[in-house]
Backbone as CSV, one residue per row, in Angstrom:
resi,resn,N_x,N_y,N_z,CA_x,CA_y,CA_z,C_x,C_y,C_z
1,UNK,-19.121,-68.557,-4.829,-20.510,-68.354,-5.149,-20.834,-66.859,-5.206
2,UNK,-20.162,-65.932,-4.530,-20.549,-64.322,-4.101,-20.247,-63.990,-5.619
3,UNK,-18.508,-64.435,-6.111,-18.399,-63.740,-7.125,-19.258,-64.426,-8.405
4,UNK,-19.503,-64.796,-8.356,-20.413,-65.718,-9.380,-21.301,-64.783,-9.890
5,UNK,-21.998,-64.298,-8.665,-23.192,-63.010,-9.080,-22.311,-62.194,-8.789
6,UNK,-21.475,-61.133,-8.111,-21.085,-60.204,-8.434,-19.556,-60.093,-8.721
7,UNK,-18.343,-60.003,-9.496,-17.253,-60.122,-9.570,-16.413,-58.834,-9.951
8,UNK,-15.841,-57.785,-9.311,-15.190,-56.529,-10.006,-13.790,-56.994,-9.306
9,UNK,-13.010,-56.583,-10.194,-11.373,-56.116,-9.837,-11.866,-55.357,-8.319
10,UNK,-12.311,-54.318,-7.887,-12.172,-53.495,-6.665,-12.958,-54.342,-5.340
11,UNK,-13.400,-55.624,-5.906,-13.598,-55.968,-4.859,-13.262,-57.169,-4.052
12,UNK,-13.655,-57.609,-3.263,-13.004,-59.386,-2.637,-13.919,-59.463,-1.438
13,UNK,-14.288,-60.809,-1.926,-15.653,-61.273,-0.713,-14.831,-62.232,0.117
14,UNK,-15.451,-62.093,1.628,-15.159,-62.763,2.907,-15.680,-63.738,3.272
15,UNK,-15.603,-65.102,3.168,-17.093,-66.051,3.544,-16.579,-66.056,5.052
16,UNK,-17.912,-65.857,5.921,-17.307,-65.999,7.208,-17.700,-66.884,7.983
17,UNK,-19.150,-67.620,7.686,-19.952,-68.211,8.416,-20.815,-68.796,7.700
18,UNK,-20.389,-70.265,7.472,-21.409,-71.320,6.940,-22.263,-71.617,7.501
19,UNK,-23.852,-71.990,8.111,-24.627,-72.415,7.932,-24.887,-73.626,7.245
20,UNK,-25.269,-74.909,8.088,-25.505,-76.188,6.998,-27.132,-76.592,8.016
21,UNK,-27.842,-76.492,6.346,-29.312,-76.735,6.899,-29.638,-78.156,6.673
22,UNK,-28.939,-79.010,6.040,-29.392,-80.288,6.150,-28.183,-81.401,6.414
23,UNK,-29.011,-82.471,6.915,-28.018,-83.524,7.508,-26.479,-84.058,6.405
24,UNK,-25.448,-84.638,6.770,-24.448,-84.448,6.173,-24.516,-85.997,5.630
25,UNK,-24.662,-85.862,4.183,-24.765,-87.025,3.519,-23.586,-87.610,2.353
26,UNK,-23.235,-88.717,1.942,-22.283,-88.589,1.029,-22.553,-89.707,0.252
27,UNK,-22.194,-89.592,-1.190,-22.278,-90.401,-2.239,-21.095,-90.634,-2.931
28,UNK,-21.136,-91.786,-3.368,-19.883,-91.928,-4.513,-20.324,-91.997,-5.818
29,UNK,-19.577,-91.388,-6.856,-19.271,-91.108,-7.732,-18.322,-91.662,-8.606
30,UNK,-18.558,-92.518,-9.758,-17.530,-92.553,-10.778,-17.976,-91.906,-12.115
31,UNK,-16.980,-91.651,-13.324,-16.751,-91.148,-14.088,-16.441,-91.508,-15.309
32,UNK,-15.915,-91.794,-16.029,-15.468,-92.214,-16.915,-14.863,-90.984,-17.582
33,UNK,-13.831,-90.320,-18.091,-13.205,-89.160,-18.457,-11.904,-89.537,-19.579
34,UNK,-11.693,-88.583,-20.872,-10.786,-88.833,-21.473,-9.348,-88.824,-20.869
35,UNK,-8.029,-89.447,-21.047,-7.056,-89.569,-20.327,-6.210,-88.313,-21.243
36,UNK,-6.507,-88.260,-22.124,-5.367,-86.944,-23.366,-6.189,-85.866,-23.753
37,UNK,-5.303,-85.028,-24.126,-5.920,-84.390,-25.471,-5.271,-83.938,-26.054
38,UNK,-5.421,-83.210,-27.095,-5.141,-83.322,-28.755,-4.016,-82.256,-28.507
39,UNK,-2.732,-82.397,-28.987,-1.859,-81.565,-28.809,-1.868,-80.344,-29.855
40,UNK,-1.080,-79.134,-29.025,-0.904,-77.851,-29.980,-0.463,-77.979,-31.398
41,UNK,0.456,-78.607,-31.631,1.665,-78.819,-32.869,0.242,-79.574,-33.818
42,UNK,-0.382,-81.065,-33.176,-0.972,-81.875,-34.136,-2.222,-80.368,-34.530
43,UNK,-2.743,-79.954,-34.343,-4.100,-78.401,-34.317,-3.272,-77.475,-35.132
44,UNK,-1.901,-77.134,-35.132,-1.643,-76.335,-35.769,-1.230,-76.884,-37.821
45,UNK,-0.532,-78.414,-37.326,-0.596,-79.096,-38.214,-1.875,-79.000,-39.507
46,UNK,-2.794,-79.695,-38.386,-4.146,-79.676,-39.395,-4.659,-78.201,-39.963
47,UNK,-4.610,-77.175,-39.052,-5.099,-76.094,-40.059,-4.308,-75.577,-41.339
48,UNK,-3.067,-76.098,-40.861,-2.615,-75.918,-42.150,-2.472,-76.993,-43.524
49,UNK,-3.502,-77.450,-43.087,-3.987,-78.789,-43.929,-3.576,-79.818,-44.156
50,UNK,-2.445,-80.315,-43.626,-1.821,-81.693,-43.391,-2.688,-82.705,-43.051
51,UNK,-3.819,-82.587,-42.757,-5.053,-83.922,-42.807,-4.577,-84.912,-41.326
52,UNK,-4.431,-84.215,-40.467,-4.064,-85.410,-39.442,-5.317,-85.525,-38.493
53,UNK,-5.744,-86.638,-38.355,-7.040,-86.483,-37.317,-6.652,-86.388,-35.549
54,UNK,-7.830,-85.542,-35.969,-7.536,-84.720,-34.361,-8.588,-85.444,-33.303
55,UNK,-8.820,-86.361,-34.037,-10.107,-87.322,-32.986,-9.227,-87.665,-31.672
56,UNK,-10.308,-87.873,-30.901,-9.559,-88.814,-29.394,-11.246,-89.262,-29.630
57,UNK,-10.703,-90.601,-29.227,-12.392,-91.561,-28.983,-12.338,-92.377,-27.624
58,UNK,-13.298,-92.004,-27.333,-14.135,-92.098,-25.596,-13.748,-94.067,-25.563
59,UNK,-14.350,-94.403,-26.687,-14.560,-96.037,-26.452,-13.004,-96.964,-26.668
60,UNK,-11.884,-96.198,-26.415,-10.448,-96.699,-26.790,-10.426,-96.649,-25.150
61,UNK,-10.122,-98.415,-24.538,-9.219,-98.260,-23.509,-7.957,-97.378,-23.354
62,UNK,-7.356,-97.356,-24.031,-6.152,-96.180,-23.872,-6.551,-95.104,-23.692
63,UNK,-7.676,-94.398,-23.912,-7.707,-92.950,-23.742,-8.784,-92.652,-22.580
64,UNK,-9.603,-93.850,-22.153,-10.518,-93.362,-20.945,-9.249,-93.619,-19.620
65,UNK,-9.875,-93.000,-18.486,-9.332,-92.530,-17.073,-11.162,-92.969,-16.649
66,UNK,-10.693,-93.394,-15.426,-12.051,-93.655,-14.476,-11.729,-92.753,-13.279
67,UNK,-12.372,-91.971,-12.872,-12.147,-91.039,-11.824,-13.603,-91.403,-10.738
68,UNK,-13.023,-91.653,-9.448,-13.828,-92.109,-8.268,-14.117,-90.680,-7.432
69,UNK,-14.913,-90.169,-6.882,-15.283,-88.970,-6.548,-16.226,-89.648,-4.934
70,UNK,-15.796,-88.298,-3.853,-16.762,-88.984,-2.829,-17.194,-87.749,-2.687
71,UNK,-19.051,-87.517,-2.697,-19.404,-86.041,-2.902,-20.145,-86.111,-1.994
72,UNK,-20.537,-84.988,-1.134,-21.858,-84.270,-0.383,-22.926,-84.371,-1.227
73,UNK,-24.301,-85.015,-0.663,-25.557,-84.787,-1.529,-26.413,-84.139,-0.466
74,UNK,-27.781,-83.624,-1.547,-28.522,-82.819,-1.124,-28.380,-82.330,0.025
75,UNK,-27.354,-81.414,-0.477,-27.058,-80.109,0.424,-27.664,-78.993,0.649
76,UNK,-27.714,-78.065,1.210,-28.382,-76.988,1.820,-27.516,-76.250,2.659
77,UNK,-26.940,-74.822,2.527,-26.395,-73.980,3.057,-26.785,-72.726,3.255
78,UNK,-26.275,-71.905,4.424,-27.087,-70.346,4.170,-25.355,-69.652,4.418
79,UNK,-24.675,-69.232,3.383,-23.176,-68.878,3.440,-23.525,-67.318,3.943
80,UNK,-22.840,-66.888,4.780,-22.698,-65.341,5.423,-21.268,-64.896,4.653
81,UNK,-20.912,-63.744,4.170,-19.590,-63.318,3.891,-19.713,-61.878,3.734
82,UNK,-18.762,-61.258,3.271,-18.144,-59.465,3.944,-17.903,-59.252,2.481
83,UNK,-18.593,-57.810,2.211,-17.375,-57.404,0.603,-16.931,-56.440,1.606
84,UNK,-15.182,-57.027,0.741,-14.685,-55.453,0.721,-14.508,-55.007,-0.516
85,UNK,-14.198,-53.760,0.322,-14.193,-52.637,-1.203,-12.538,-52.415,-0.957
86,UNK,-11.671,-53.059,-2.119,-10.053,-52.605,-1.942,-9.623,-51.257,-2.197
87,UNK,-8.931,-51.051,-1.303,-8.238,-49.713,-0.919,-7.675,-49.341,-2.387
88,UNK,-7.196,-50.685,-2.836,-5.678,-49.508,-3.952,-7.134,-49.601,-5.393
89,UNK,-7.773,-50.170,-5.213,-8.968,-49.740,-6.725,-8.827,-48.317,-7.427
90,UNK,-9.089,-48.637,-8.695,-8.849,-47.469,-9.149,-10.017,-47.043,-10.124
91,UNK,-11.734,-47.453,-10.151,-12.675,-46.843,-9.991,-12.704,-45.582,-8.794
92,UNK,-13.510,-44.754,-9.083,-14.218,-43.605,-7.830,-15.412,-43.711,-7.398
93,UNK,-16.223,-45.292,-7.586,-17.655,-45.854,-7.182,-17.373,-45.738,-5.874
94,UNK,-18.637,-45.452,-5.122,-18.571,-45.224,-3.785,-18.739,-46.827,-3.327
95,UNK,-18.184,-47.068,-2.193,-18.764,-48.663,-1.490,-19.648,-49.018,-1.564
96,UNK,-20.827,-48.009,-1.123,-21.958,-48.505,-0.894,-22.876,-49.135,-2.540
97,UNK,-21.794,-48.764,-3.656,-22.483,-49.232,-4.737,-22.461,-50.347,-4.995
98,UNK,-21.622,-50.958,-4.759,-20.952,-52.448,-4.788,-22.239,-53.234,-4.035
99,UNK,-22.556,-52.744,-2.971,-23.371,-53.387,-2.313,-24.996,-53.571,-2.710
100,UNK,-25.303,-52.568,-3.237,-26.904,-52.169,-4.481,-26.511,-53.336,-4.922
101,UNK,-25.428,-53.125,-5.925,-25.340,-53.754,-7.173,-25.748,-55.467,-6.735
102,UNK,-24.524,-55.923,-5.674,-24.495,-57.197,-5.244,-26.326,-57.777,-4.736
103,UNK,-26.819,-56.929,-4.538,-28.296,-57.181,-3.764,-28.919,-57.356,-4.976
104,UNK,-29.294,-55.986,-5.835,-30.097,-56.335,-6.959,-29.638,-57.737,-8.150
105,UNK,-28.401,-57.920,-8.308,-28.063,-58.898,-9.038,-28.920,-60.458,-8.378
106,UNK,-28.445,-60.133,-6.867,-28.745,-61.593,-6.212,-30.701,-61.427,-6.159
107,UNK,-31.497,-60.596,-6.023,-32.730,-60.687,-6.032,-33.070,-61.291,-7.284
108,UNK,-32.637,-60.692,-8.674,-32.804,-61.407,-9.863,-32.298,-62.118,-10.422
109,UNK,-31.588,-63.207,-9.741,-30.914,-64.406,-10.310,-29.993,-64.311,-11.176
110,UNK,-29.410,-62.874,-11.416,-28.248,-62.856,-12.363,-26.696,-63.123,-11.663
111,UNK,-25.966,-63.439,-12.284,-24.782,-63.749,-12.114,-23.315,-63.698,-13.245
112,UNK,-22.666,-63.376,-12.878,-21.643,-63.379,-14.001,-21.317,-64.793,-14.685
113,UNK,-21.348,-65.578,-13.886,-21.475,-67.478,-14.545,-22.329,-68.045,-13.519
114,UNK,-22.701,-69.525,-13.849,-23.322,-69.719,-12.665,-22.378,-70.332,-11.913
115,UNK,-23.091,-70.230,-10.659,-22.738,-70.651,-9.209,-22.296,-72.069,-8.940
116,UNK,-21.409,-72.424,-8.654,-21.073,-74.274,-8.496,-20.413,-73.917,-6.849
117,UNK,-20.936,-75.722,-6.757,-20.332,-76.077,-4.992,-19.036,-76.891,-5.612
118,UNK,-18.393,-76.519,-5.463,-16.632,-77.232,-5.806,-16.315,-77.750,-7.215
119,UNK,-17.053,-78.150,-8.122,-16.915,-78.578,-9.674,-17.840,-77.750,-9.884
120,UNK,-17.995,-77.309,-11.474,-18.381,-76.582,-12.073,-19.838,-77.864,-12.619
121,UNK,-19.476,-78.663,-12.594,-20.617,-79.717,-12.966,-21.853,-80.031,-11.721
122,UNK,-21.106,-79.338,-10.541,-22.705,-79.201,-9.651,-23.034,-77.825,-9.396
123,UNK,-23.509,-77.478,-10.212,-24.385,-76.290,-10.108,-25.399,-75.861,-8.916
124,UNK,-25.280,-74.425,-8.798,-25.916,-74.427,-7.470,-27.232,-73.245,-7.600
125,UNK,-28.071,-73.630,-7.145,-29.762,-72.663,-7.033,-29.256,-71.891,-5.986
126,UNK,-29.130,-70.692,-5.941,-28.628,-69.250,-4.811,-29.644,-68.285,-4.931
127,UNK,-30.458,-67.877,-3.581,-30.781,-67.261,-3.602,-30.661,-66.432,-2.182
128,UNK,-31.196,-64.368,-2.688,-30.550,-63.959,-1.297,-31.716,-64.250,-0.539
129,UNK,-31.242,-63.901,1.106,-31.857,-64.334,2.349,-31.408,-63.071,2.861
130,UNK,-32.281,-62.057,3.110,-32.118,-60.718,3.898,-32.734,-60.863,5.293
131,UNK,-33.797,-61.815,5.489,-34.455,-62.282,6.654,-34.498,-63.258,7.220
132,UNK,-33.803,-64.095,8.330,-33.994,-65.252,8.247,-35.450,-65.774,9.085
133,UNK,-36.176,-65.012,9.215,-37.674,-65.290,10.077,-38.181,-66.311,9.984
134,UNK,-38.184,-66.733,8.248,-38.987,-68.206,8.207,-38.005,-68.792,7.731
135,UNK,-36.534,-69.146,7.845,-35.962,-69.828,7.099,-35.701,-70.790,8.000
136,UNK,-35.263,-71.852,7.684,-34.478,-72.916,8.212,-33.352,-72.855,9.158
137,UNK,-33.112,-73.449,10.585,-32.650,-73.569,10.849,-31.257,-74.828,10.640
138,UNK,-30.097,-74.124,11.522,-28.972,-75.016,10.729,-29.330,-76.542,11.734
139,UNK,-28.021,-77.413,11.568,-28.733,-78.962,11.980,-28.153,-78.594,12.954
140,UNK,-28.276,-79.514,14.244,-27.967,-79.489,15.746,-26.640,-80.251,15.497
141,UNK,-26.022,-80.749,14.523,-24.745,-81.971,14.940,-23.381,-80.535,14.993
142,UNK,-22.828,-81.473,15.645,-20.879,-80.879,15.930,-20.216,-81.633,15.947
143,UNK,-19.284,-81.580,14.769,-18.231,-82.119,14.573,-17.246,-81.735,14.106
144,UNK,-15.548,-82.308,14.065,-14.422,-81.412,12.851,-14.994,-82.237,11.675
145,UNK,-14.690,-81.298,10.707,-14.757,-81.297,9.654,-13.108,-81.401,8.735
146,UNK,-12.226,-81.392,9.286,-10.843,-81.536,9.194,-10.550,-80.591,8.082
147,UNK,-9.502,-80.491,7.443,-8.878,-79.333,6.346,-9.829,-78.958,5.527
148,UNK,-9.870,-78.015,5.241,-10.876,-77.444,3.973,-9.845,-76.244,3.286
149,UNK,-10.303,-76.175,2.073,-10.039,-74.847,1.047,-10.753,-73.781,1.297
150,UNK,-10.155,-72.895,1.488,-10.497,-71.518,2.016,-10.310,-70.860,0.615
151,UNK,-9.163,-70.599,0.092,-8.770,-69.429,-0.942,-7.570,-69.942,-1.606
152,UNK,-7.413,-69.596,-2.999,-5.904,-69.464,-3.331,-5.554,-67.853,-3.406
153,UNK,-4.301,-68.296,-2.635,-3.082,-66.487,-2.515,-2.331,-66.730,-3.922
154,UNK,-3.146,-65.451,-4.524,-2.218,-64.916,-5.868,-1.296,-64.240,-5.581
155,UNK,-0.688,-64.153,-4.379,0.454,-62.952,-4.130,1.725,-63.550,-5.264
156,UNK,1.875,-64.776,-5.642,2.716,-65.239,-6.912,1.637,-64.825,-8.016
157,UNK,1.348,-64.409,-8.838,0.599,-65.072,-9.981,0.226,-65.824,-10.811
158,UNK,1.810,-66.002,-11.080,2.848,-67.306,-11.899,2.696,-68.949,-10.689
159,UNK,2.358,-68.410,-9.396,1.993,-70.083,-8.801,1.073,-69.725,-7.913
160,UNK,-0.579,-69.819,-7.666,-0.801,-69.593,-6.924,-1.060,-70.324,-6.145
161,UNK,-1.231,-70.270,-4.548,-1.344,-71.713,-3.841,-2.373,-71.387,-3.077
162,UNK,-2.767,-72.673,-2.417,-3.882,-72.984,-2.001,-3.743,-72.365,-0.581
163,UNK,-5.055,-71.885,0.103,-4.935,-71.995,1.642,-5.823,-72.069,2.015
164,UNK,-5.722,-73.653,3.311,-6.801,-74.150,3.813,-7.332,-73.749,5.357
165,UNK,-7.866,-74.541,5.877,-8.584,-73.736,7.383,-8.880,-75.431,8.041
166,UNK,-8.937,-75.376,8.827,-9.801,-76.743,10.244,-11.212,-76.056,10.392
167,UNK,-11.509,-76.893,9.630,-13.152,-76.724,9.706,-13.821,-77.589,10.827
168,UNK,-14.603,-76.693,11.681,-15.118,-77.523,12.945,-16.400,-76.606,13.189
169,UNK,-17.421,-77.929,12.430,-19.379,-77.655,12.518,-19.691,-77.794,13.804
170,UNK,-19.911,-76.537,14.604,-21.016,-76.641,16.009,-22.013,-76.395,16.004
171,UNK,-23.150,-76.821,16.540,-24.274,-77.007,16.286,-24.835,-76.256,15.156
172,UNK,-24.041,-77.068,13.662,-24.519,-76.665,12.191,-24.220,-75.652,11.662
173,UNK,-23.224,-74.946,12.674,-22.719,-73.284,11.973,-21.327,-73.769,11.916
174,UNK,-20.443,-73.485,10.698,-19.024,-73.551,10.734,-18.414,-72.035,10.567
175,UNK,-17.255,-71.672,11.573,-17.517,-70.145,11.391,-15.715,-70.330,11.112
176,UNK,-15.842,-69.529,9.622,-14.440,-69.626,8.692,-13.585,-68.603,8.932
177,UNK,-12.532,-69.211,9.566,-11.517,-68.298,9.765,-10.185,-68.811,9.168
178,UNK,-9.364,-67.812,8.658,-7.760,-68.329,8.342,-6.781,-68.036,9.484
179,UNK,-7.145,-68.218,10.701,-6.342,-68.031,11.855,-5.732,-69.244,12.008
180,UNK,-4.312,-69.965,11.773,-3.673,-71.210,11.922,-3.991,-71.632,10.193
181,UNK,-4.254,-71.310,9.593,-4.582,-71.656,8.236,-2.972,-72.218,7.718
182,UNK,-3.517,-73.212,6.874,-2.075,-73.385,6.222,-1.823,-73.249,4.554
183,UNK,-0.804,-73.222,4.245,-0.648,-72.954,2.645,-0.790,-74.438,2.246
């Protein structure tokens, strides 16, 4: 979500401390989704005018996939996280610009794409919170929350892999660390 509104090569955001302001709810979800798509060779075929149809149709049992989804609803979070400013960057912007920049972007709702909570199909309303005086407090429950996705390590490029964390909500704050984290 950080890089969403602000994203540079010189930098990398820390989420450190979730906040969950409303009770933990869940819905299911199905889908209906194409199972193929249209290969390179048949696309290169047709532009060169060989007339082959490049259709895939939704209403062909053969080509739908039903995908079952179990999602969080009406959610509410207040995410805390760290920029850093990387050492080997090779701008000469001072740190503290990164940080203007990241503030004024987030006051005016701009962003480099928008913001999603785990699919790009739930879009997320972000706004900053410099005060929390009148805001919401998080919920009173504690519980694990068991494995979660933290980050993928590009230290491969060519594979990058996942690394997760033990997520465990105490009274409504989950505080994210990769200490015991696994790949």
């Amino acid at each position: 979500m950080f890089e969403a509104i602000l994203w540079k090569p010189a930098i990398r955001w820390h989420v450190r401390r979730i906040e969950v302001l409303k009770p933990v709810r869940f819905m299911n979800l199905r889908r209906n989704e194409v199972g193929s798509k249209i290969s390179v060779s048949n696309v290169a075929k047709s532009m060169n005018g060989s007339g082959i149809d490049l259709s895939i149709y939704a209403d062909d049992p053969s080509e739908r996939a039903q995908r079952a989804s179990l999602l969080l609803r009406d959610v509410a979070y207040r995410v805390h996280a760290d920029l850093e400013v990387r050492a080997d960057r090779q701008d000469p912007m001072p740190p503290q610009k990164y940080h203007v920049m990241f503030e004024r972007r987030a006051e005016n709702g701009q962003w480099v794409n928008q913001p999603y909570l785990g699919c790009r199909e739930f879009a997320a309303r972000v706004r900053l919170v410099t005060e929390s005086v009148n805001e919401p407090a998080p919920i009173g429950e504690t519980r694990a929350l068991g494995w979660m996705l933290h980050d993928l390590d590009f230290t491969d490029p060519a594979d990058p892999q996942p690394v997760f964390f033990r997520a465990q909500m105490t009274a409504g704050v989950i505080e994210v660390s990769t200490e015991g984290a696994a790949p």
